[in-house]
N, C-alpha and C positions, 0 to 999 in steps of 0.2 A: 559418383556424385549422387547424395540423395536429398531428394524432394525439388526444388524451383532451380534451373542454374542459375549462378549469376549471372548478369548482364552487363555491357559497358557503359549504359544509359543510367544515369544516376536516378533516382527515385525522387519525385517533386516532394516541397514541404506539405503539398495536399495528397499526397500519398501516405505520408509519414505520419501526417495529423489523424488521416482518417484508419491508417493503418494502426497504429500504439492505440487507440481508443477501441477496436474492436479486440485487437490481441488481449488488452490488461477485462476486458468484459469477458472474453471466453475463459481466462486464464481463473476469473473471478468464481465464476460459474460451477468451477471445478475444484475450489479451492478453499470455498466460502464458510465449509463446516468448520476447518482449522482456527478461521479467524473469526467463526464465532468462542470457539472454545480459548484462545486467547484471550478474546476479552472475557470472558467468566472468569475466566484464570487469575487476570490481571485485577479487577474489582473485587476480586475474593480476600474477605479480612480487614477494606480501610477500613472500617469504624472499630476495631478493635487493636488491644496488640498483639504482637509476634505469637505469645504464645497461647493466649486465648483464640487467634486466628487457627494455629496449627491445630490446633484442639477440637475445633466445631468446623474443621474445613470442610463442604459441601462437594466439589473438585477434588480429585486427587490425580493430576495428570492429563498427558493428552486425550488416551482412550477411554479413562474414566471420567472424564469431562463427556466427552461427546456419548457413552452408554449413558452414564446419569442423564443427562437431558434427552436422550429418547425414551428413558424410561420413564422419569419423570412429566415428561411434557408434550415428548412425540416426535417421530421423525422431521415433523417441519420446524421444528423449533431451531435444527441447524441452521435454515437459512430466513430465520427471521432479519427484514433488514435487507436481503436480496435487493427490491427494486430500488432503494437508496444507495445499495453499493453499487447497481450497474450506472445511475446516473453517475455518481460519483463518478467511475472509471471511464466515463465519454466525454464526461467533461474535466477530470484530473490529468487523466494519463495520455489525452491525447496534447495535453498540455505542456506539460512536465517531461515527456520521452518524446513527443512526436514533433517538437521545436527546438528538440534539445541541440543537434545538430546544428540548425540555423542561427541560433546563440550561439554557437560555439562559433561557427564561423562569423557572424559578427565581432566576437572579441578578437578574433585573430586577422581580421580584415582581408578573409579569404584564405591565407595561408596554408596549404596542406600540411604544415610541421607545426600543429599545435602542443603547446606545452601543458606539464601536469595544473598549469594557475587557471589557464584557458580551458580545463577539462569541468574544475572543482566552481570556476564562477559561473560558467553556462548553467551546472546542476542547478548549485545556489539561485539560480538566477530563476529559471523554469520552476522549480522546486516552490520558490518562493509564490511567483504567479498564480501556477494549480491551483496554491492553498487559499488565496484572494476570491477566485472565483468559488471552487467547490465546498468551500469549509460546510455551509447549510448539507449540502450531502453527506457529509462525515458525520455531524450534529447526527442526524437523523439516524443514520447505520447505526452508529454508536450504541442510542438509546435503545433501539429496537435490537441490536445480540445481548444487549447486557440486561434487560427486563428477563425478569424468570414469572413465568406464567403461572405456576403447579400451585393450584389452592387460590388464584386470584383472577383479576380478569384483566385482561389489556391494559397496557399506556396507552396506546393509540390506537385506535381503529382501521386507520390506512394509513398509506405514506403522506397523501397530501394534507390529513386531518394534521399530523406531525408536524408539519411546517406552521400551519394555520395555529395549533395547540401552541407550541412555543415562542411564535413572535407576539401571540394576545395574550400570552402570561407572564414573560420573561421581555418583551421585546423582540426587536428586530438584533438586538445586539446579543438575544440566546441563541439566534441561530448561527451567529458568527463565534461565538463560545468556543475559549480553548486555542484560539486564529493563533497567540504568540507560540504555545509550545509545538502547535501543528506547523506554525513556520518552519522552527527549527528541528522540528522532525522530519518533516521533509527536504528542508536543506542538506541534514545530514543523509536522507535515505536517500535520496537524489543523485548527491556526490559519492556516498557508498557503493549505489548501484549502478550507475550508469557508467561513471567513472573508472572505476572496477573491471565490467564487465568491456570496456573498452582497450582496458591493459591489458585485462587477460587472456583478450581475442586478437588483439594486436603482437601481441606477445608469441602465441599458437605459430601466427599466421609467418611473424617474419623469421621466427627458427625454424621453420616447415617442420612444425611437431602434426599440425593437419591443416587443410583444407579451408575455405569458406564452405561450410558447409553446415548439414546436420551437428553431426558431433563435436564439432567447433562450437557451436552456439551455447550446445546442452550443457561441455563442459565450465564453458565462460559463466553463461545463465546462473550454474549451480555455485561456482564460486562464488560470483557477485550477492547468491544470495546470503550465505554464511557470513562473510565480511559484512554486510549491512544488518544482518541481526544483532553480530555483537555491536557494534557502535548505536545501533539505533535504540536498541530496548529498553535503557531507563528514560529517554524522552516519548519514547512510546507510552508507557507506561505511566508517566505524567501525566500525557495528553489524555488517554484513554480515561482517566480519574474524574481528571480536571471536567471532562464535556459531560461524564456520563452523572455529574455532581448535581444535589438539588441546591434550588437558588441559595446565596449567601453561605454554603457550606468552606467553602474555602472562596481568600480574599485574594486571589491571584494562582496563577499556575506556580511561582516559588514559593506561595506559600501551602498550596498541594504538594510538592517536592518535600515542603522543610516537615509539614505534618505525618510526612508516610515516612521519613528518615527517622525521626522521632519516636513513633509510634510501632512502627515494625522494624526497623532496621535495616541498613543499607542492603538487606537482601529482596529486598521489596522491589527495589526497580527493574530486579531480573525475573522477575515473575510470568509466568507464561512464558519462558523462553524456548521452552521444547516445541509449543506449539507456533511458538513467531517464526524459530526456525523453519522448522515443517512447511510452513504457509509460505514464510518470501521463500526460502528456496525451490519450494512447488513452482510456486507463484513465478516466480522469474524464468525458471526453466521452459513453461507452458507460455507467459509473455514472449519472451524473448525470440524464442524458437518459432512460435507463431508469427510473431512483428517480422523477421528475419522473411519467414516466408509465404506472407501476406506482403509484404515490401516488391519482392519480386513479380508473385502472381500480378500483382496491379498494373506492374511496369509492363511486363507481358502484354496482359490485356493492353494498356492503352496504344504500344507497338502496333499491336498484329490488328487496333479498330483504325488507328490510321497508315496502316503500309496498304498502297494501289493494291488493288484485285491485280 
């Protein structure tokens, strides 16, 4: 066995809650270069087309993305955006993974033989929540990986200038900007991921291919994350558009979609996909694996503060 064993004490929803919300910030932490380079990726080209984009691309790639902007702009340029994405993930991911369970068992009214509807409406359902509350933290990440510094000076000057900047220019309704395709990107990465990664451990566990363990986690983790980048990445890629857009550039997120179909070609919504790969399957293997054994440490801890001397 490696790392936490299991236990027979199940793990409360305030474990889970507090647990998913530190996993997806550590996981963030570590991972946060990629998704800056994604989104460069992704915004690379709207205002142009296909082949004037391919022409003057700035980006070429995952590694040439992240050299260009340290050359360009400097090492910290990867995690511009940082303290917006850790809010983000304390108050998304504790949302979204760390309730997911407790919906699930809500729609099944307890049942331990929940089915694939009961998997897919929990995500949907959690997925959906997250994006209610944290959208203003997405808003903000957003702006701040997709600004390119080199030759100019700030959008923002701090994180909270960013919030304060775009509800006195834009509204209270710029910082929620983007809320529908984010919905349905997280519905689907929601259901992609958590769902996924519950078949695939489920799956492990009951043809005793391995353990509850480490390697159980890592291999599940890494699938879930492959299957949600493909399904996830042209709403991704919408979304990313759509929020990082100046005001009145586009009159809705479909018609962000119908503008970038048009203009670059349906090869546009997979853009940045080597780095989305990279990121959620980092990303989920480093969650996942952490959630799994921060879940137990906790349970431990709370045991052994209330078992008698």
């Amino acid at each position: 066995m490696v790392g936490f064993k299991a236990t027979d004490v199940p793990p409360t929803a305030t474990v889970k809650f507090l647990g998913a919300g530190t996993a997806a910030c550590i996981a963030d932490l570590i991972t946060f270069p990629l998704d800056t380079a994604k989104v460069r990726l992704q915004i690379q080209g709207e205002r142009q087309g296909p082949v004037q984009a391919a022409a003057s691309a700035q980006y070429r790639g995952v590694l040439g993305t992240i050299l260009t902007m340290v050359r360009t702009e400097g090492p910290r340029s990867l995690y511009k955006g940082l303290v917006a994405g850790l809010q983000r993930q304390m108050s998304f991911a504790s949302i979204r993974i760390g309730l997911y369970d407790s919906v699930k068992q809500f729609y099944t009214k307890g049942s331990e033989h929940a089915g694939i509807g009961s998997h897919l409406l929990a995500g949907s359902t959690t997925g959906a929540l997250a994006v209610a509350v944290a959208q203003p933290t997405d808003v903000v990440k957003v702006r701040f990986q997709a600004h390119a510094q080199a030759g100019g000076g700030r959008r923002y000057q701090s994180t909270i200038e960013a919030y304060k900047t775009i509800a006195r220019e834009e509204g209270f309704r710029g910082l929620w900007k983007g809320t529908s395709p984010n919905v349905a990107r997280n519905a689907v990465v929601n259901c992609a991921e958590l769902v996924t990664y519950d078949l695939i451990k489920d799956t492990l566990l009951k043809a005793n291919l391995m353990t509850d363990d480490l390697p159980c986690h890592f291999t599940s983790a890494f699938g879930a994350g492959f299957c949600t980048t493909i399904i996830s990445s042209p709403v991704d890629v919408v979304k990313t558009r759509y929020m990082n857009s100046a005001l009145c550039q586009y009159r809705s997120a479909g018609h962000c979609a119908l503008t970038m179909l048009q203009k670059e070609g349906p090869q546009a919504f997979y853009k940045g996909f080597m780095p989305s790969f990279l990121r959620l399957g980092s990303w989920n293997v480093v969650m996942f694996v952490t959630y799994e054994q921060l879940k137990r440490a906790l349970v431990a801890a709370c045991a052994s503060r209330d078992a008698p001397f």
